[in-house]
Structures are given as structure tokens and as C-alpha cells.
C-alpha positions as a Markdown table, in Angstrom:
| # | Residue | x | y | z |
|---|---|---|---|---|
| 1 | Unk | 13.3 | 258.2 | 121.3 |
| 2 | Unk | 11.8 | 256.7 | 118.5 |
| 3 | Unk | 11.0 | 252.8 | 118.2 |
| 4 | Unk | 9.0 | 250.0 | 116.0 |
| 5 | Unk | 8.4 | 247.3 | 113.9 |
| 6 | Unk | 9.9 | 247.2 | 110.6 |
| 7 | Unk | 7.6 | 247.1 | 107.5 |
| 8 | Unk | 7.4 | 243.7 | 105.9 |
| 9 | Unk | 8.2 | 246.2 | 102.8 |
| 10 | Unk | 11.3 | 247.1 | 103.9 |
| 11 | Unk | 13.0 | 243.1 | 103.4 |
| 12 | Unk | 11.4 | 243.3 | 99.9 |
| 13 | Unk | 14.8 | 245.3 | 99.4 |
| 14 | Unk | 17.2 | 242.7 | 100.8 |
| 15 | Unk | 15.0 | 239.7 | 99.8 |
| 16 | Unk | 18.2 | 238.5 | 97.6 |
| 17 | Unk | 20.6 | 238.4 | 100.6 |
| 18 | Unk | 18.0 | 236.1 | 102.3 |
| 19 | Unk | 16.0 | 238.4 | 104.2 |
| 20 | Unk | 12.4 | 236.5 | 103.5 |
| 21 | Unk | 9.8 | 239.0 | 104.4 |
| 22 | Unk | 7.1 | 236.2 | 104.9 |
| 23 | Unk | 9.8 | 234.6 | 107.7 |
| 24 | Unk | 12.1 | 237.9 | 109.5 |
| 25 | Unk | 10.7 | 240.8 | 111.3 |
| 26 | Unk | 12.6 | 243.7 | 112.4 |
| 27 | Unk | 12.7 | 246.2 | 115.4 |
| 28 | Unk | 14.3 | 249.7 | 114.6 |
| 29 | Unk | 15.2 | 252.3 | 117.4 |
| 30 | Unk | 16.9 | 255.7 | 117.2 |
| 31 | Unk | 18.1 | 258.4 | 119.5 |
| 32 | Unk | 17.8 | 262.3 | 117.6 |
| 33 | Unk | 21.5 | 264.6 | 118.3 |
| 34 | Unk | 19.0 | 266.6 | 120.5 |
| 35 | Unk | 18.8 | 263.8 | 123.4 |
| 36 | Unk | 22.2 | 263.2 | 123.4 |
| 37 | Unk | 23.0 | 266.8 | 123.8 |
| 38 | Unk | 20.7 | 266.9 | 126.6 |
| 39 | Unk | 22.5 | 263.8 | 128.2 |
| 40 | Unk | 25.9 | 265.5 | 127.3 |
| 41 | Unk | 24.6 | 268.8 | 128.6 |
| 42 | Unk | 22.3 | 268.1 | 131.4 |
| 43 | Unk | 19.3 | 270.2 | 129.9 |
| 44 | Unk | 16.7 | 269.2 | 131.7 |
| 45 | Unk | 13.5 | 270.4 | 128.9 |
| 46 | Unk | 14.0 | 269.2 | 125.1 |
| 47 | Unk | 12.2 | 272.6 | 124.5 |
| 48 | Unk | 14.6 | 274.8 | 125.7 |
| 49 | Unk | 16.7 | 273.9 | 122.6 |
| 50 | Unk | 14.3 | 275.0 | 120.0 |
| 51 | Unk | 13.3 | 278.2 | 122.0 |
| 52 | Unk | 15.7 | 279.8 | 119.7 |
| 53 | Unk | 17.0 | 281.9 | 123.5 |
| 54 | Unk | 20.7 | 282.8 | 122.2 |
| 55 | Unk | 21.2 | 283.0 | 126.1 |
| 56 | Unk | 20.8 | 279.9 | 126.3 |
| 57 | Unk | 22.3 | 278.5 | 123.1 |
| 58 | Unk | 25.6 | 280.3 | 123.2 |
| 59 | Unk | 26.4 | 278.1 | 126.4 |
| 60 | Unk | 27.1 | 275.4 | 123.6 |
């Protein structure tokens, strides 16, 4: 899970649709494909899905 402040940089870009980067601040969040598999899935190590263990994989 990734998570943070928005650069004040960022509402430079959208300044004309009133976004005033002196007066808004933002909070961004994602979730990568990976941790959703491993909700899905029920893999309990991230790793195991980069091991590269076709044993593993070809359950998917």
C-alpha cells in the first residue's frame, strides 16, 4: 500500500479549474494488482509471487 501528501506541484496543473495550491492539499493512496491478488488468492507472502516458482504460479 502506498500513501501521501500530494505535491503543492501537482494543483499547479488544475490551478484553472480552481484548485489554488496556496489553499487545497491532497492525500493519494493506491493498492498494486499484487495485493489484491493476494486478498483474492489467500497468498500469505507478497514474495512468493515474484519468486518466479511456475509451481506456484500455474495455480493462477
Amino acid at each position: 500500500l502506498g500513501a501521501g501528501m500530494v505535491d503543492p506541484n501537482v494543483f499547479e496543473y488544475v490551478r484553472e479549474h480552481g484548485y489554488d495550491p496556496e489553499r487545497v492539499q491532497g492525500f493519494a493512496f493506491g493498492m498494486g494488482i499484487e495485493r489484491i491478488a493476494m486478498l483474492k488468492y489467500g497468498v500469505p507472502d507478497l514474495r512468493l509471487l515474484y519468486d518466479n516458482d511456475v509451481r506456484f504460479l500455474e495455480q493462477f
